[in-house]
N, C-alpha and C positions, 0 to 999 in steps of 0.2 A: 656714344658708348654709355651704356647704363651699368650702374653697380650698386646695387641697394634699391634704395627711394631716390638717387642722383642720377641725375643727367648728364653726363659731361659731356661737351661740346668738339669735336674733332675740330672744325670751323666754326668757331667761333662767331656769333650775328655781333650787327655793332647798336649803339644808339644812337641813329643819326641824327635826333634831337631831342630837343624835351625844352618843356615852359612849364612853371609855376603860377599863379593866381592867387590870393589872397582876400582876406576883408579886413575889417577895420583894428580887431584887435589881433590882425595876427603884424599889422602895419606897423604896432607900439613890437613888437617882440623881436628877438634878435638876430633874427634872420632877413629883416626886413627890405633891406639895401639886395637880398640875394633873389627875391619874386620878379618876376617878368611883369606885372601888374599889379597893383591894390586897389579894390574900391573900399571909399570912402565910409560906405554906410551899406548894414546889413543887409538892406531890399535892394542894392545895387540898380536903384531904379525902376524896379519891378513893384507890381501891387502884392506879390507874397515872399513868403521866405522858399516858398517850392523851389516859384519862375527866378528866383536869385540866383539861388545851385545852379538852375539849371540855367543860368545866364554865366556864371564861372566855369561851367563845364565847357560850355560851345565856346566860351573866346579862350579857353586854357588849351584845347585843339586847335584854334585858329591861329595863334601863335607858333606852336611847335610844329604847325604845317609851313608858316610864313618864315621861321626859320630855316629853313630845310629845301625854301623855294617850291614848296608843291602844291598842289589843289589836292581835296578829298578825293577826285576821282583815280590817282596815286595810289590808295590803300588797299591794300586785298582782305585787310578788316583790321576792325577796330573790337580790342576787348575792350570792355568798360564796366562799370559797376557803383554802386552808393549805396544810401543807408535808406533811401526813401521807398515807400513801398513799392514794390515789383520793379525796383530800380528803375523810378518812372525819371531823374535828374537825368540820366544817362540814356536813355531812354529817348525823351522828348528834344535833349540837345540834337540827337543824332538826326533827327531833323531837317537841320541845316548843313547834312553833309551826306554826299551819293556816293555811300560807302556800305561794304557787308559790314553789319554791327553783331557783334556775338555778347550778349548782355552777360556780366557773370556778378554773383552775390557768394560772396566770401568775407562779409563786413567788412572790417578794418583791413583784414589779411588781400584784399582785392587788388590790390597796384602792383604787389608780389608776384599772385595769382596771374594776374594780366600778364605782365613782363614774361614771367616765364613760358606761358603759352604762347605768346607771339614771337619768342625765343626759339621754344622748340621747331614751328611751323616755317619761321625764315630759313634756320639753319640745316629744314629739311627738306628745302627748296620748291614746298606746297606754296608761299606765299614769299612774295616778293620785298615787297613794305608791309608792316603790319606795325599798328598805335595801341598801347595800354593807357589805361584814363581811367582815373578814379576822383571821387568829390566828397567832402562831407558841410554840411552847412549848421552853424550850433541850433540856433531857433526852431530849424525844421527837424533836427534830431531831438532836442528836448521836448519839443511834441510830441512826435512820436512815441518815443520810450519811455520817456520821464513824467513830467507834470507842465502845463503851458506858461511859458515865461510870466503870464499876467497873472497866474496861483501864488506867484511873490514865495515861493516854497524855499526853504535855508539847504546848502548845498554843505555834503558832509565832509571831511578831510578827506576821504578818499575818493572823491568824486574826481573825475576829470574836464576838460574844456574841450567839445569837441570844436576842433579845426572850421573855420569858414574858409573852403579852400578847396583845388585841386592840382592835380598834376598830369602830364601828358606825356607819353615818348613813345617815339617812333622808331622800328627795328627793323635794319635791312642784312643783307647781307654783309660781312666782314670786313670793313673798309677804313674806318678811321675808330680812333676808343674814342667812347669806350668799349668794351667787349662784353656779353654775357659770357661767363667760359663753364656756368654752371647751372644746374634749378635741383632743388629738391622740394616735392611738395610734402606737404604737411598732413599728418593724420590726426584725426580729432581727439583730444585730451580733455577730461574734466575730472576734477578735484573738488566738486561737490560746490562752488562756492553759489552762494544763491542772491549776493547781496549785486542788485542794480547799479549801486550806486561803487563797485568795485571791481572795475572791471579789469584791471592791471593783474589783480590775484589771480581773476579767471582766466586771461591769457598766458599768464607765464608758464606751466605746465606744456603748453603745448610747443613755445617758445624756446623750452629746456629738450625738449624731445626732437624739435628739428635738429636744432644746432648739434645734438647726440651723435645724431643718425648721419649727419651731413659728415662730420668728422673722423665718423666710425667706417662709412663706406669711401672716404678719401683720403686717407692717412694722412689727413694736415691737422697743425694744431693753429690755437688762437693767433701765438706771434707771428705767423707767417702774413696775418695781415695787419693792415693800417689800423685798421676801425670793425668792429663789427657793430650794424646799426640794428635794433627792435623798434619795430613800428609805433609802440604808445602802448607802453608798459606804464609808462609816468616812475612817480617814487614809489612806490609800494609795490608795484610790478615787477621793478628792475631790482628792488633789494633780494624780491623771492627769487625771481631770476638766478641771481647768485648765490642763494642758497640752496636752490635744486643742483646749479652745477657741481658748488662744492663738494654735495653728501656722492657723489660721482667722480671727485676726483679733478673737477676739471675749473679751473681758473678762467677771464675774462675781464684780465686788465685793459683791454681797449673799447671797453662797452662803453656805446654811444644808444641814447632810446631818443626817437623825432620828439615823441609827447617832453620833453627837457629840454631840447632845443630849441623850440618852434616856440615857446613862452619862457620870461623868465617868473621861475612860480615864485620867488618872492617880489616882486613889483608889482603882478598882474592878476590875481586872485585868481587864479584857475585851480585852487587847490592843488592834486596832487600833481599836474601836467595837461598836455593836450591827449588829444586822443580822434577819432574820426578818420572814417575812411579818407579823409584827405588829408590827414595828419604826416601819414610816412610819403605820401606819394608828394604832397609838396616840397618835402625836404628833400626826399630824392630827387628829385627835379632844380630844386633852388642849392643844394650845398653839395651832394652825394656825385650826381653826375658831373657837374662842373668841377671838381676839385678831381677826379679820375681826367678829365679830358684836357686840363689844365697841367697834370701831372705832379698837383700838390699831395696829390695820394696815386698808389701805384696798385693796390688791390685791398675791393673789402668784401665782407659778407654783408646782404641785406635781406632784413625779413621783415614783414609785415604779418601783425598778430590780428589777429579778429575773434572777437566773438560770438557766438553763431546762436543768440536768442531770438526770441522773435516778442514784438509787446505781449502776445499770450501768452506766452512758455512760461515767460517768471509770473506774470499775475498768477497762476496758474500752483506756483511754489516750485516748478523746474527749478535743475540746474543750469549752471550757463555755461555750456561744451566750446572748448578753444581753440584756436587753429591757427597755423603759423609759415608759410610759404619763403622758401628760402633762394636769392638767386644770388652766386657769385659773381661779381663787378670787376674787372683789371684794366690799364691802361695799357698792357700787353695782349697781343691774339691768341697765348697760349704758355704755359709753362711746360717741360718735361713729364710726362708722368712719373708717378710716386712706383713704386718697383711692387709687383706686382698686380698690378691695376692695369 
């Protein structure tokens, strides 16, 4: 059933599984006891920061396939996505698995993006299994977008850490939680901001307009759930966050953002938080889905923000257009509907 920009799920798909992967500094941070894996050191072996991603990509699949008991040949596709160019991380892992790949670039917002498309596709009985996978690696994104770690360049308070890391899960039909029981995707938002090194500003706009929209098309409010998590808003994200919602009317006492999470910002100099397409998707994978399947949380909202510049847009003096993908998580297959809906 559709009502608005939402999805609602009649049949609910489940998450049959999911694995986290990490690196070295997400190893010191306080989620660390909750990854399926950490390596040691940022080239995880490899001779670049590319082949590294994309060595965290292939075993962060290979895990939530080995959970699950399955081979690749199981999957009626795999969405995936990253920050490297033409999402070659996601890309080149796919690789080592004889699976359809549907490549998607949603930046940060991609784990969301993923989920709910293989959401839609299970629970409309086109695909059977279907994997979301998303990565982000810090060195190979500060290359890309930033300045090369060896420029020695001073990083400003409102910078972020992108994530060395991904996350993986796999969606079948309705069998065990947790449950997708919702999606709303997100429509692009910009608020002018142009600065690079702020990307939290630039996402919450878009962030404030899902969660709007999602609300507005399903008569629920904030306290009906556990947690509502934003993908890598960081501090300066999440305060505007809450000030978009207020000037609306609308409160957000159980705001949880992964970029907070995933580092503690006073110990670990990440400035304002994490941030990277592997940012929300690790935590969903390492905190989000296990505390639903576990039953220490019974429903949340999850969104994954992204920013959707490209290295030329801002050189260029662009703005940087935001985008925010939202899919509802329960440890139930479905609730009542809300009275006329």
């Amino acid at each position: 059933m559709r009502k608005g920009d939402t999805i609602i799920f009649q049949s609910p798909p489940s998450v049959l599984s999911f694995a986290a992967v990490g690196g070295k500094k997400e190893s010191e941070g306080p989620l660390a006891q909750q990854f399926d894996q950490l390596f040691p050191d940022s080239r995880c072996g490899e001779e670049s920061w590319e082949k590294a991603e994309c060595t965290i990509t292939r075993r962060c699949l290979t895990l939530a396939l080995q959970k699950a008991n399955l081979s690749a040949g199981a999957l009626d596709g795999v969405f995936a996505g990253d920050l490297q160019f033409q999402c070659t991380a996601s890309a080149y892992a796919m690789r080592a698995f004889d699976a359809p790949y549907l490549g998607l670039y949603g930046a940060c917002s991609t784990m969301a993006e993923g989920v709910g498309l293989a959401a839609c596709l299970t629970a409309g009985g086109h695909m059977q299994r279907a994997a979301a996978m998303t990565s982000s690696h810090f060195c190979a994104a500060e290359r890309q977008f930033r300045t090369p770690l060896d420029y020695g360049g001073k990083r400003t308070p409102t910078a972020q850490w992108t994530v060395t890391g991904a996350g993986a899960a796999i969606l079948c039909a309705g069998c065990r939680p947790p449950y997708v029981r919702a999606v709303t995707f997100g429509r692009v938002r910009d608020l002018d901001v142009t600065d690079i090194n702020n990307m939290g500003a630039a996402m919450a706009p878009a962030a404030c307009e899902t969660l709007l929209r999602y609300f507005a098309d399903t008569g629920e409010s904030p306290e009906a759930f556990d947690a509502v998590y934003t993908g890598d808003l960081g501090q300066i994200g999440s305060t505007l966050l809450q000030e978009l919602l207020q000037r609306e009317g609308l409160t957000l006492p159980c705001h949880r953002d992964c970029g907070l999470l995933i580092y503690d910002c006073e110990t670990q100099d990440v400035q304002a938080g994490g941030s990277g397409a592997g940012c929300s998707a690790s935590v969903l994978c390492c905190e989000v889905l296990p505390a639903l399947r576990e039953g220490r949380m019974k429903r949340v909202l999850f969104l994954s923000t992204g920013a959707l510049m490209s290295q030329t847009t801002f050189l260029q003096g662009e703005s940087i257009p935001g985008i925010a993908h939202l899919i509802e998580l329960s440890a139930e297959p479905g609730l009542p509907p809300k009275e006329g809906l």
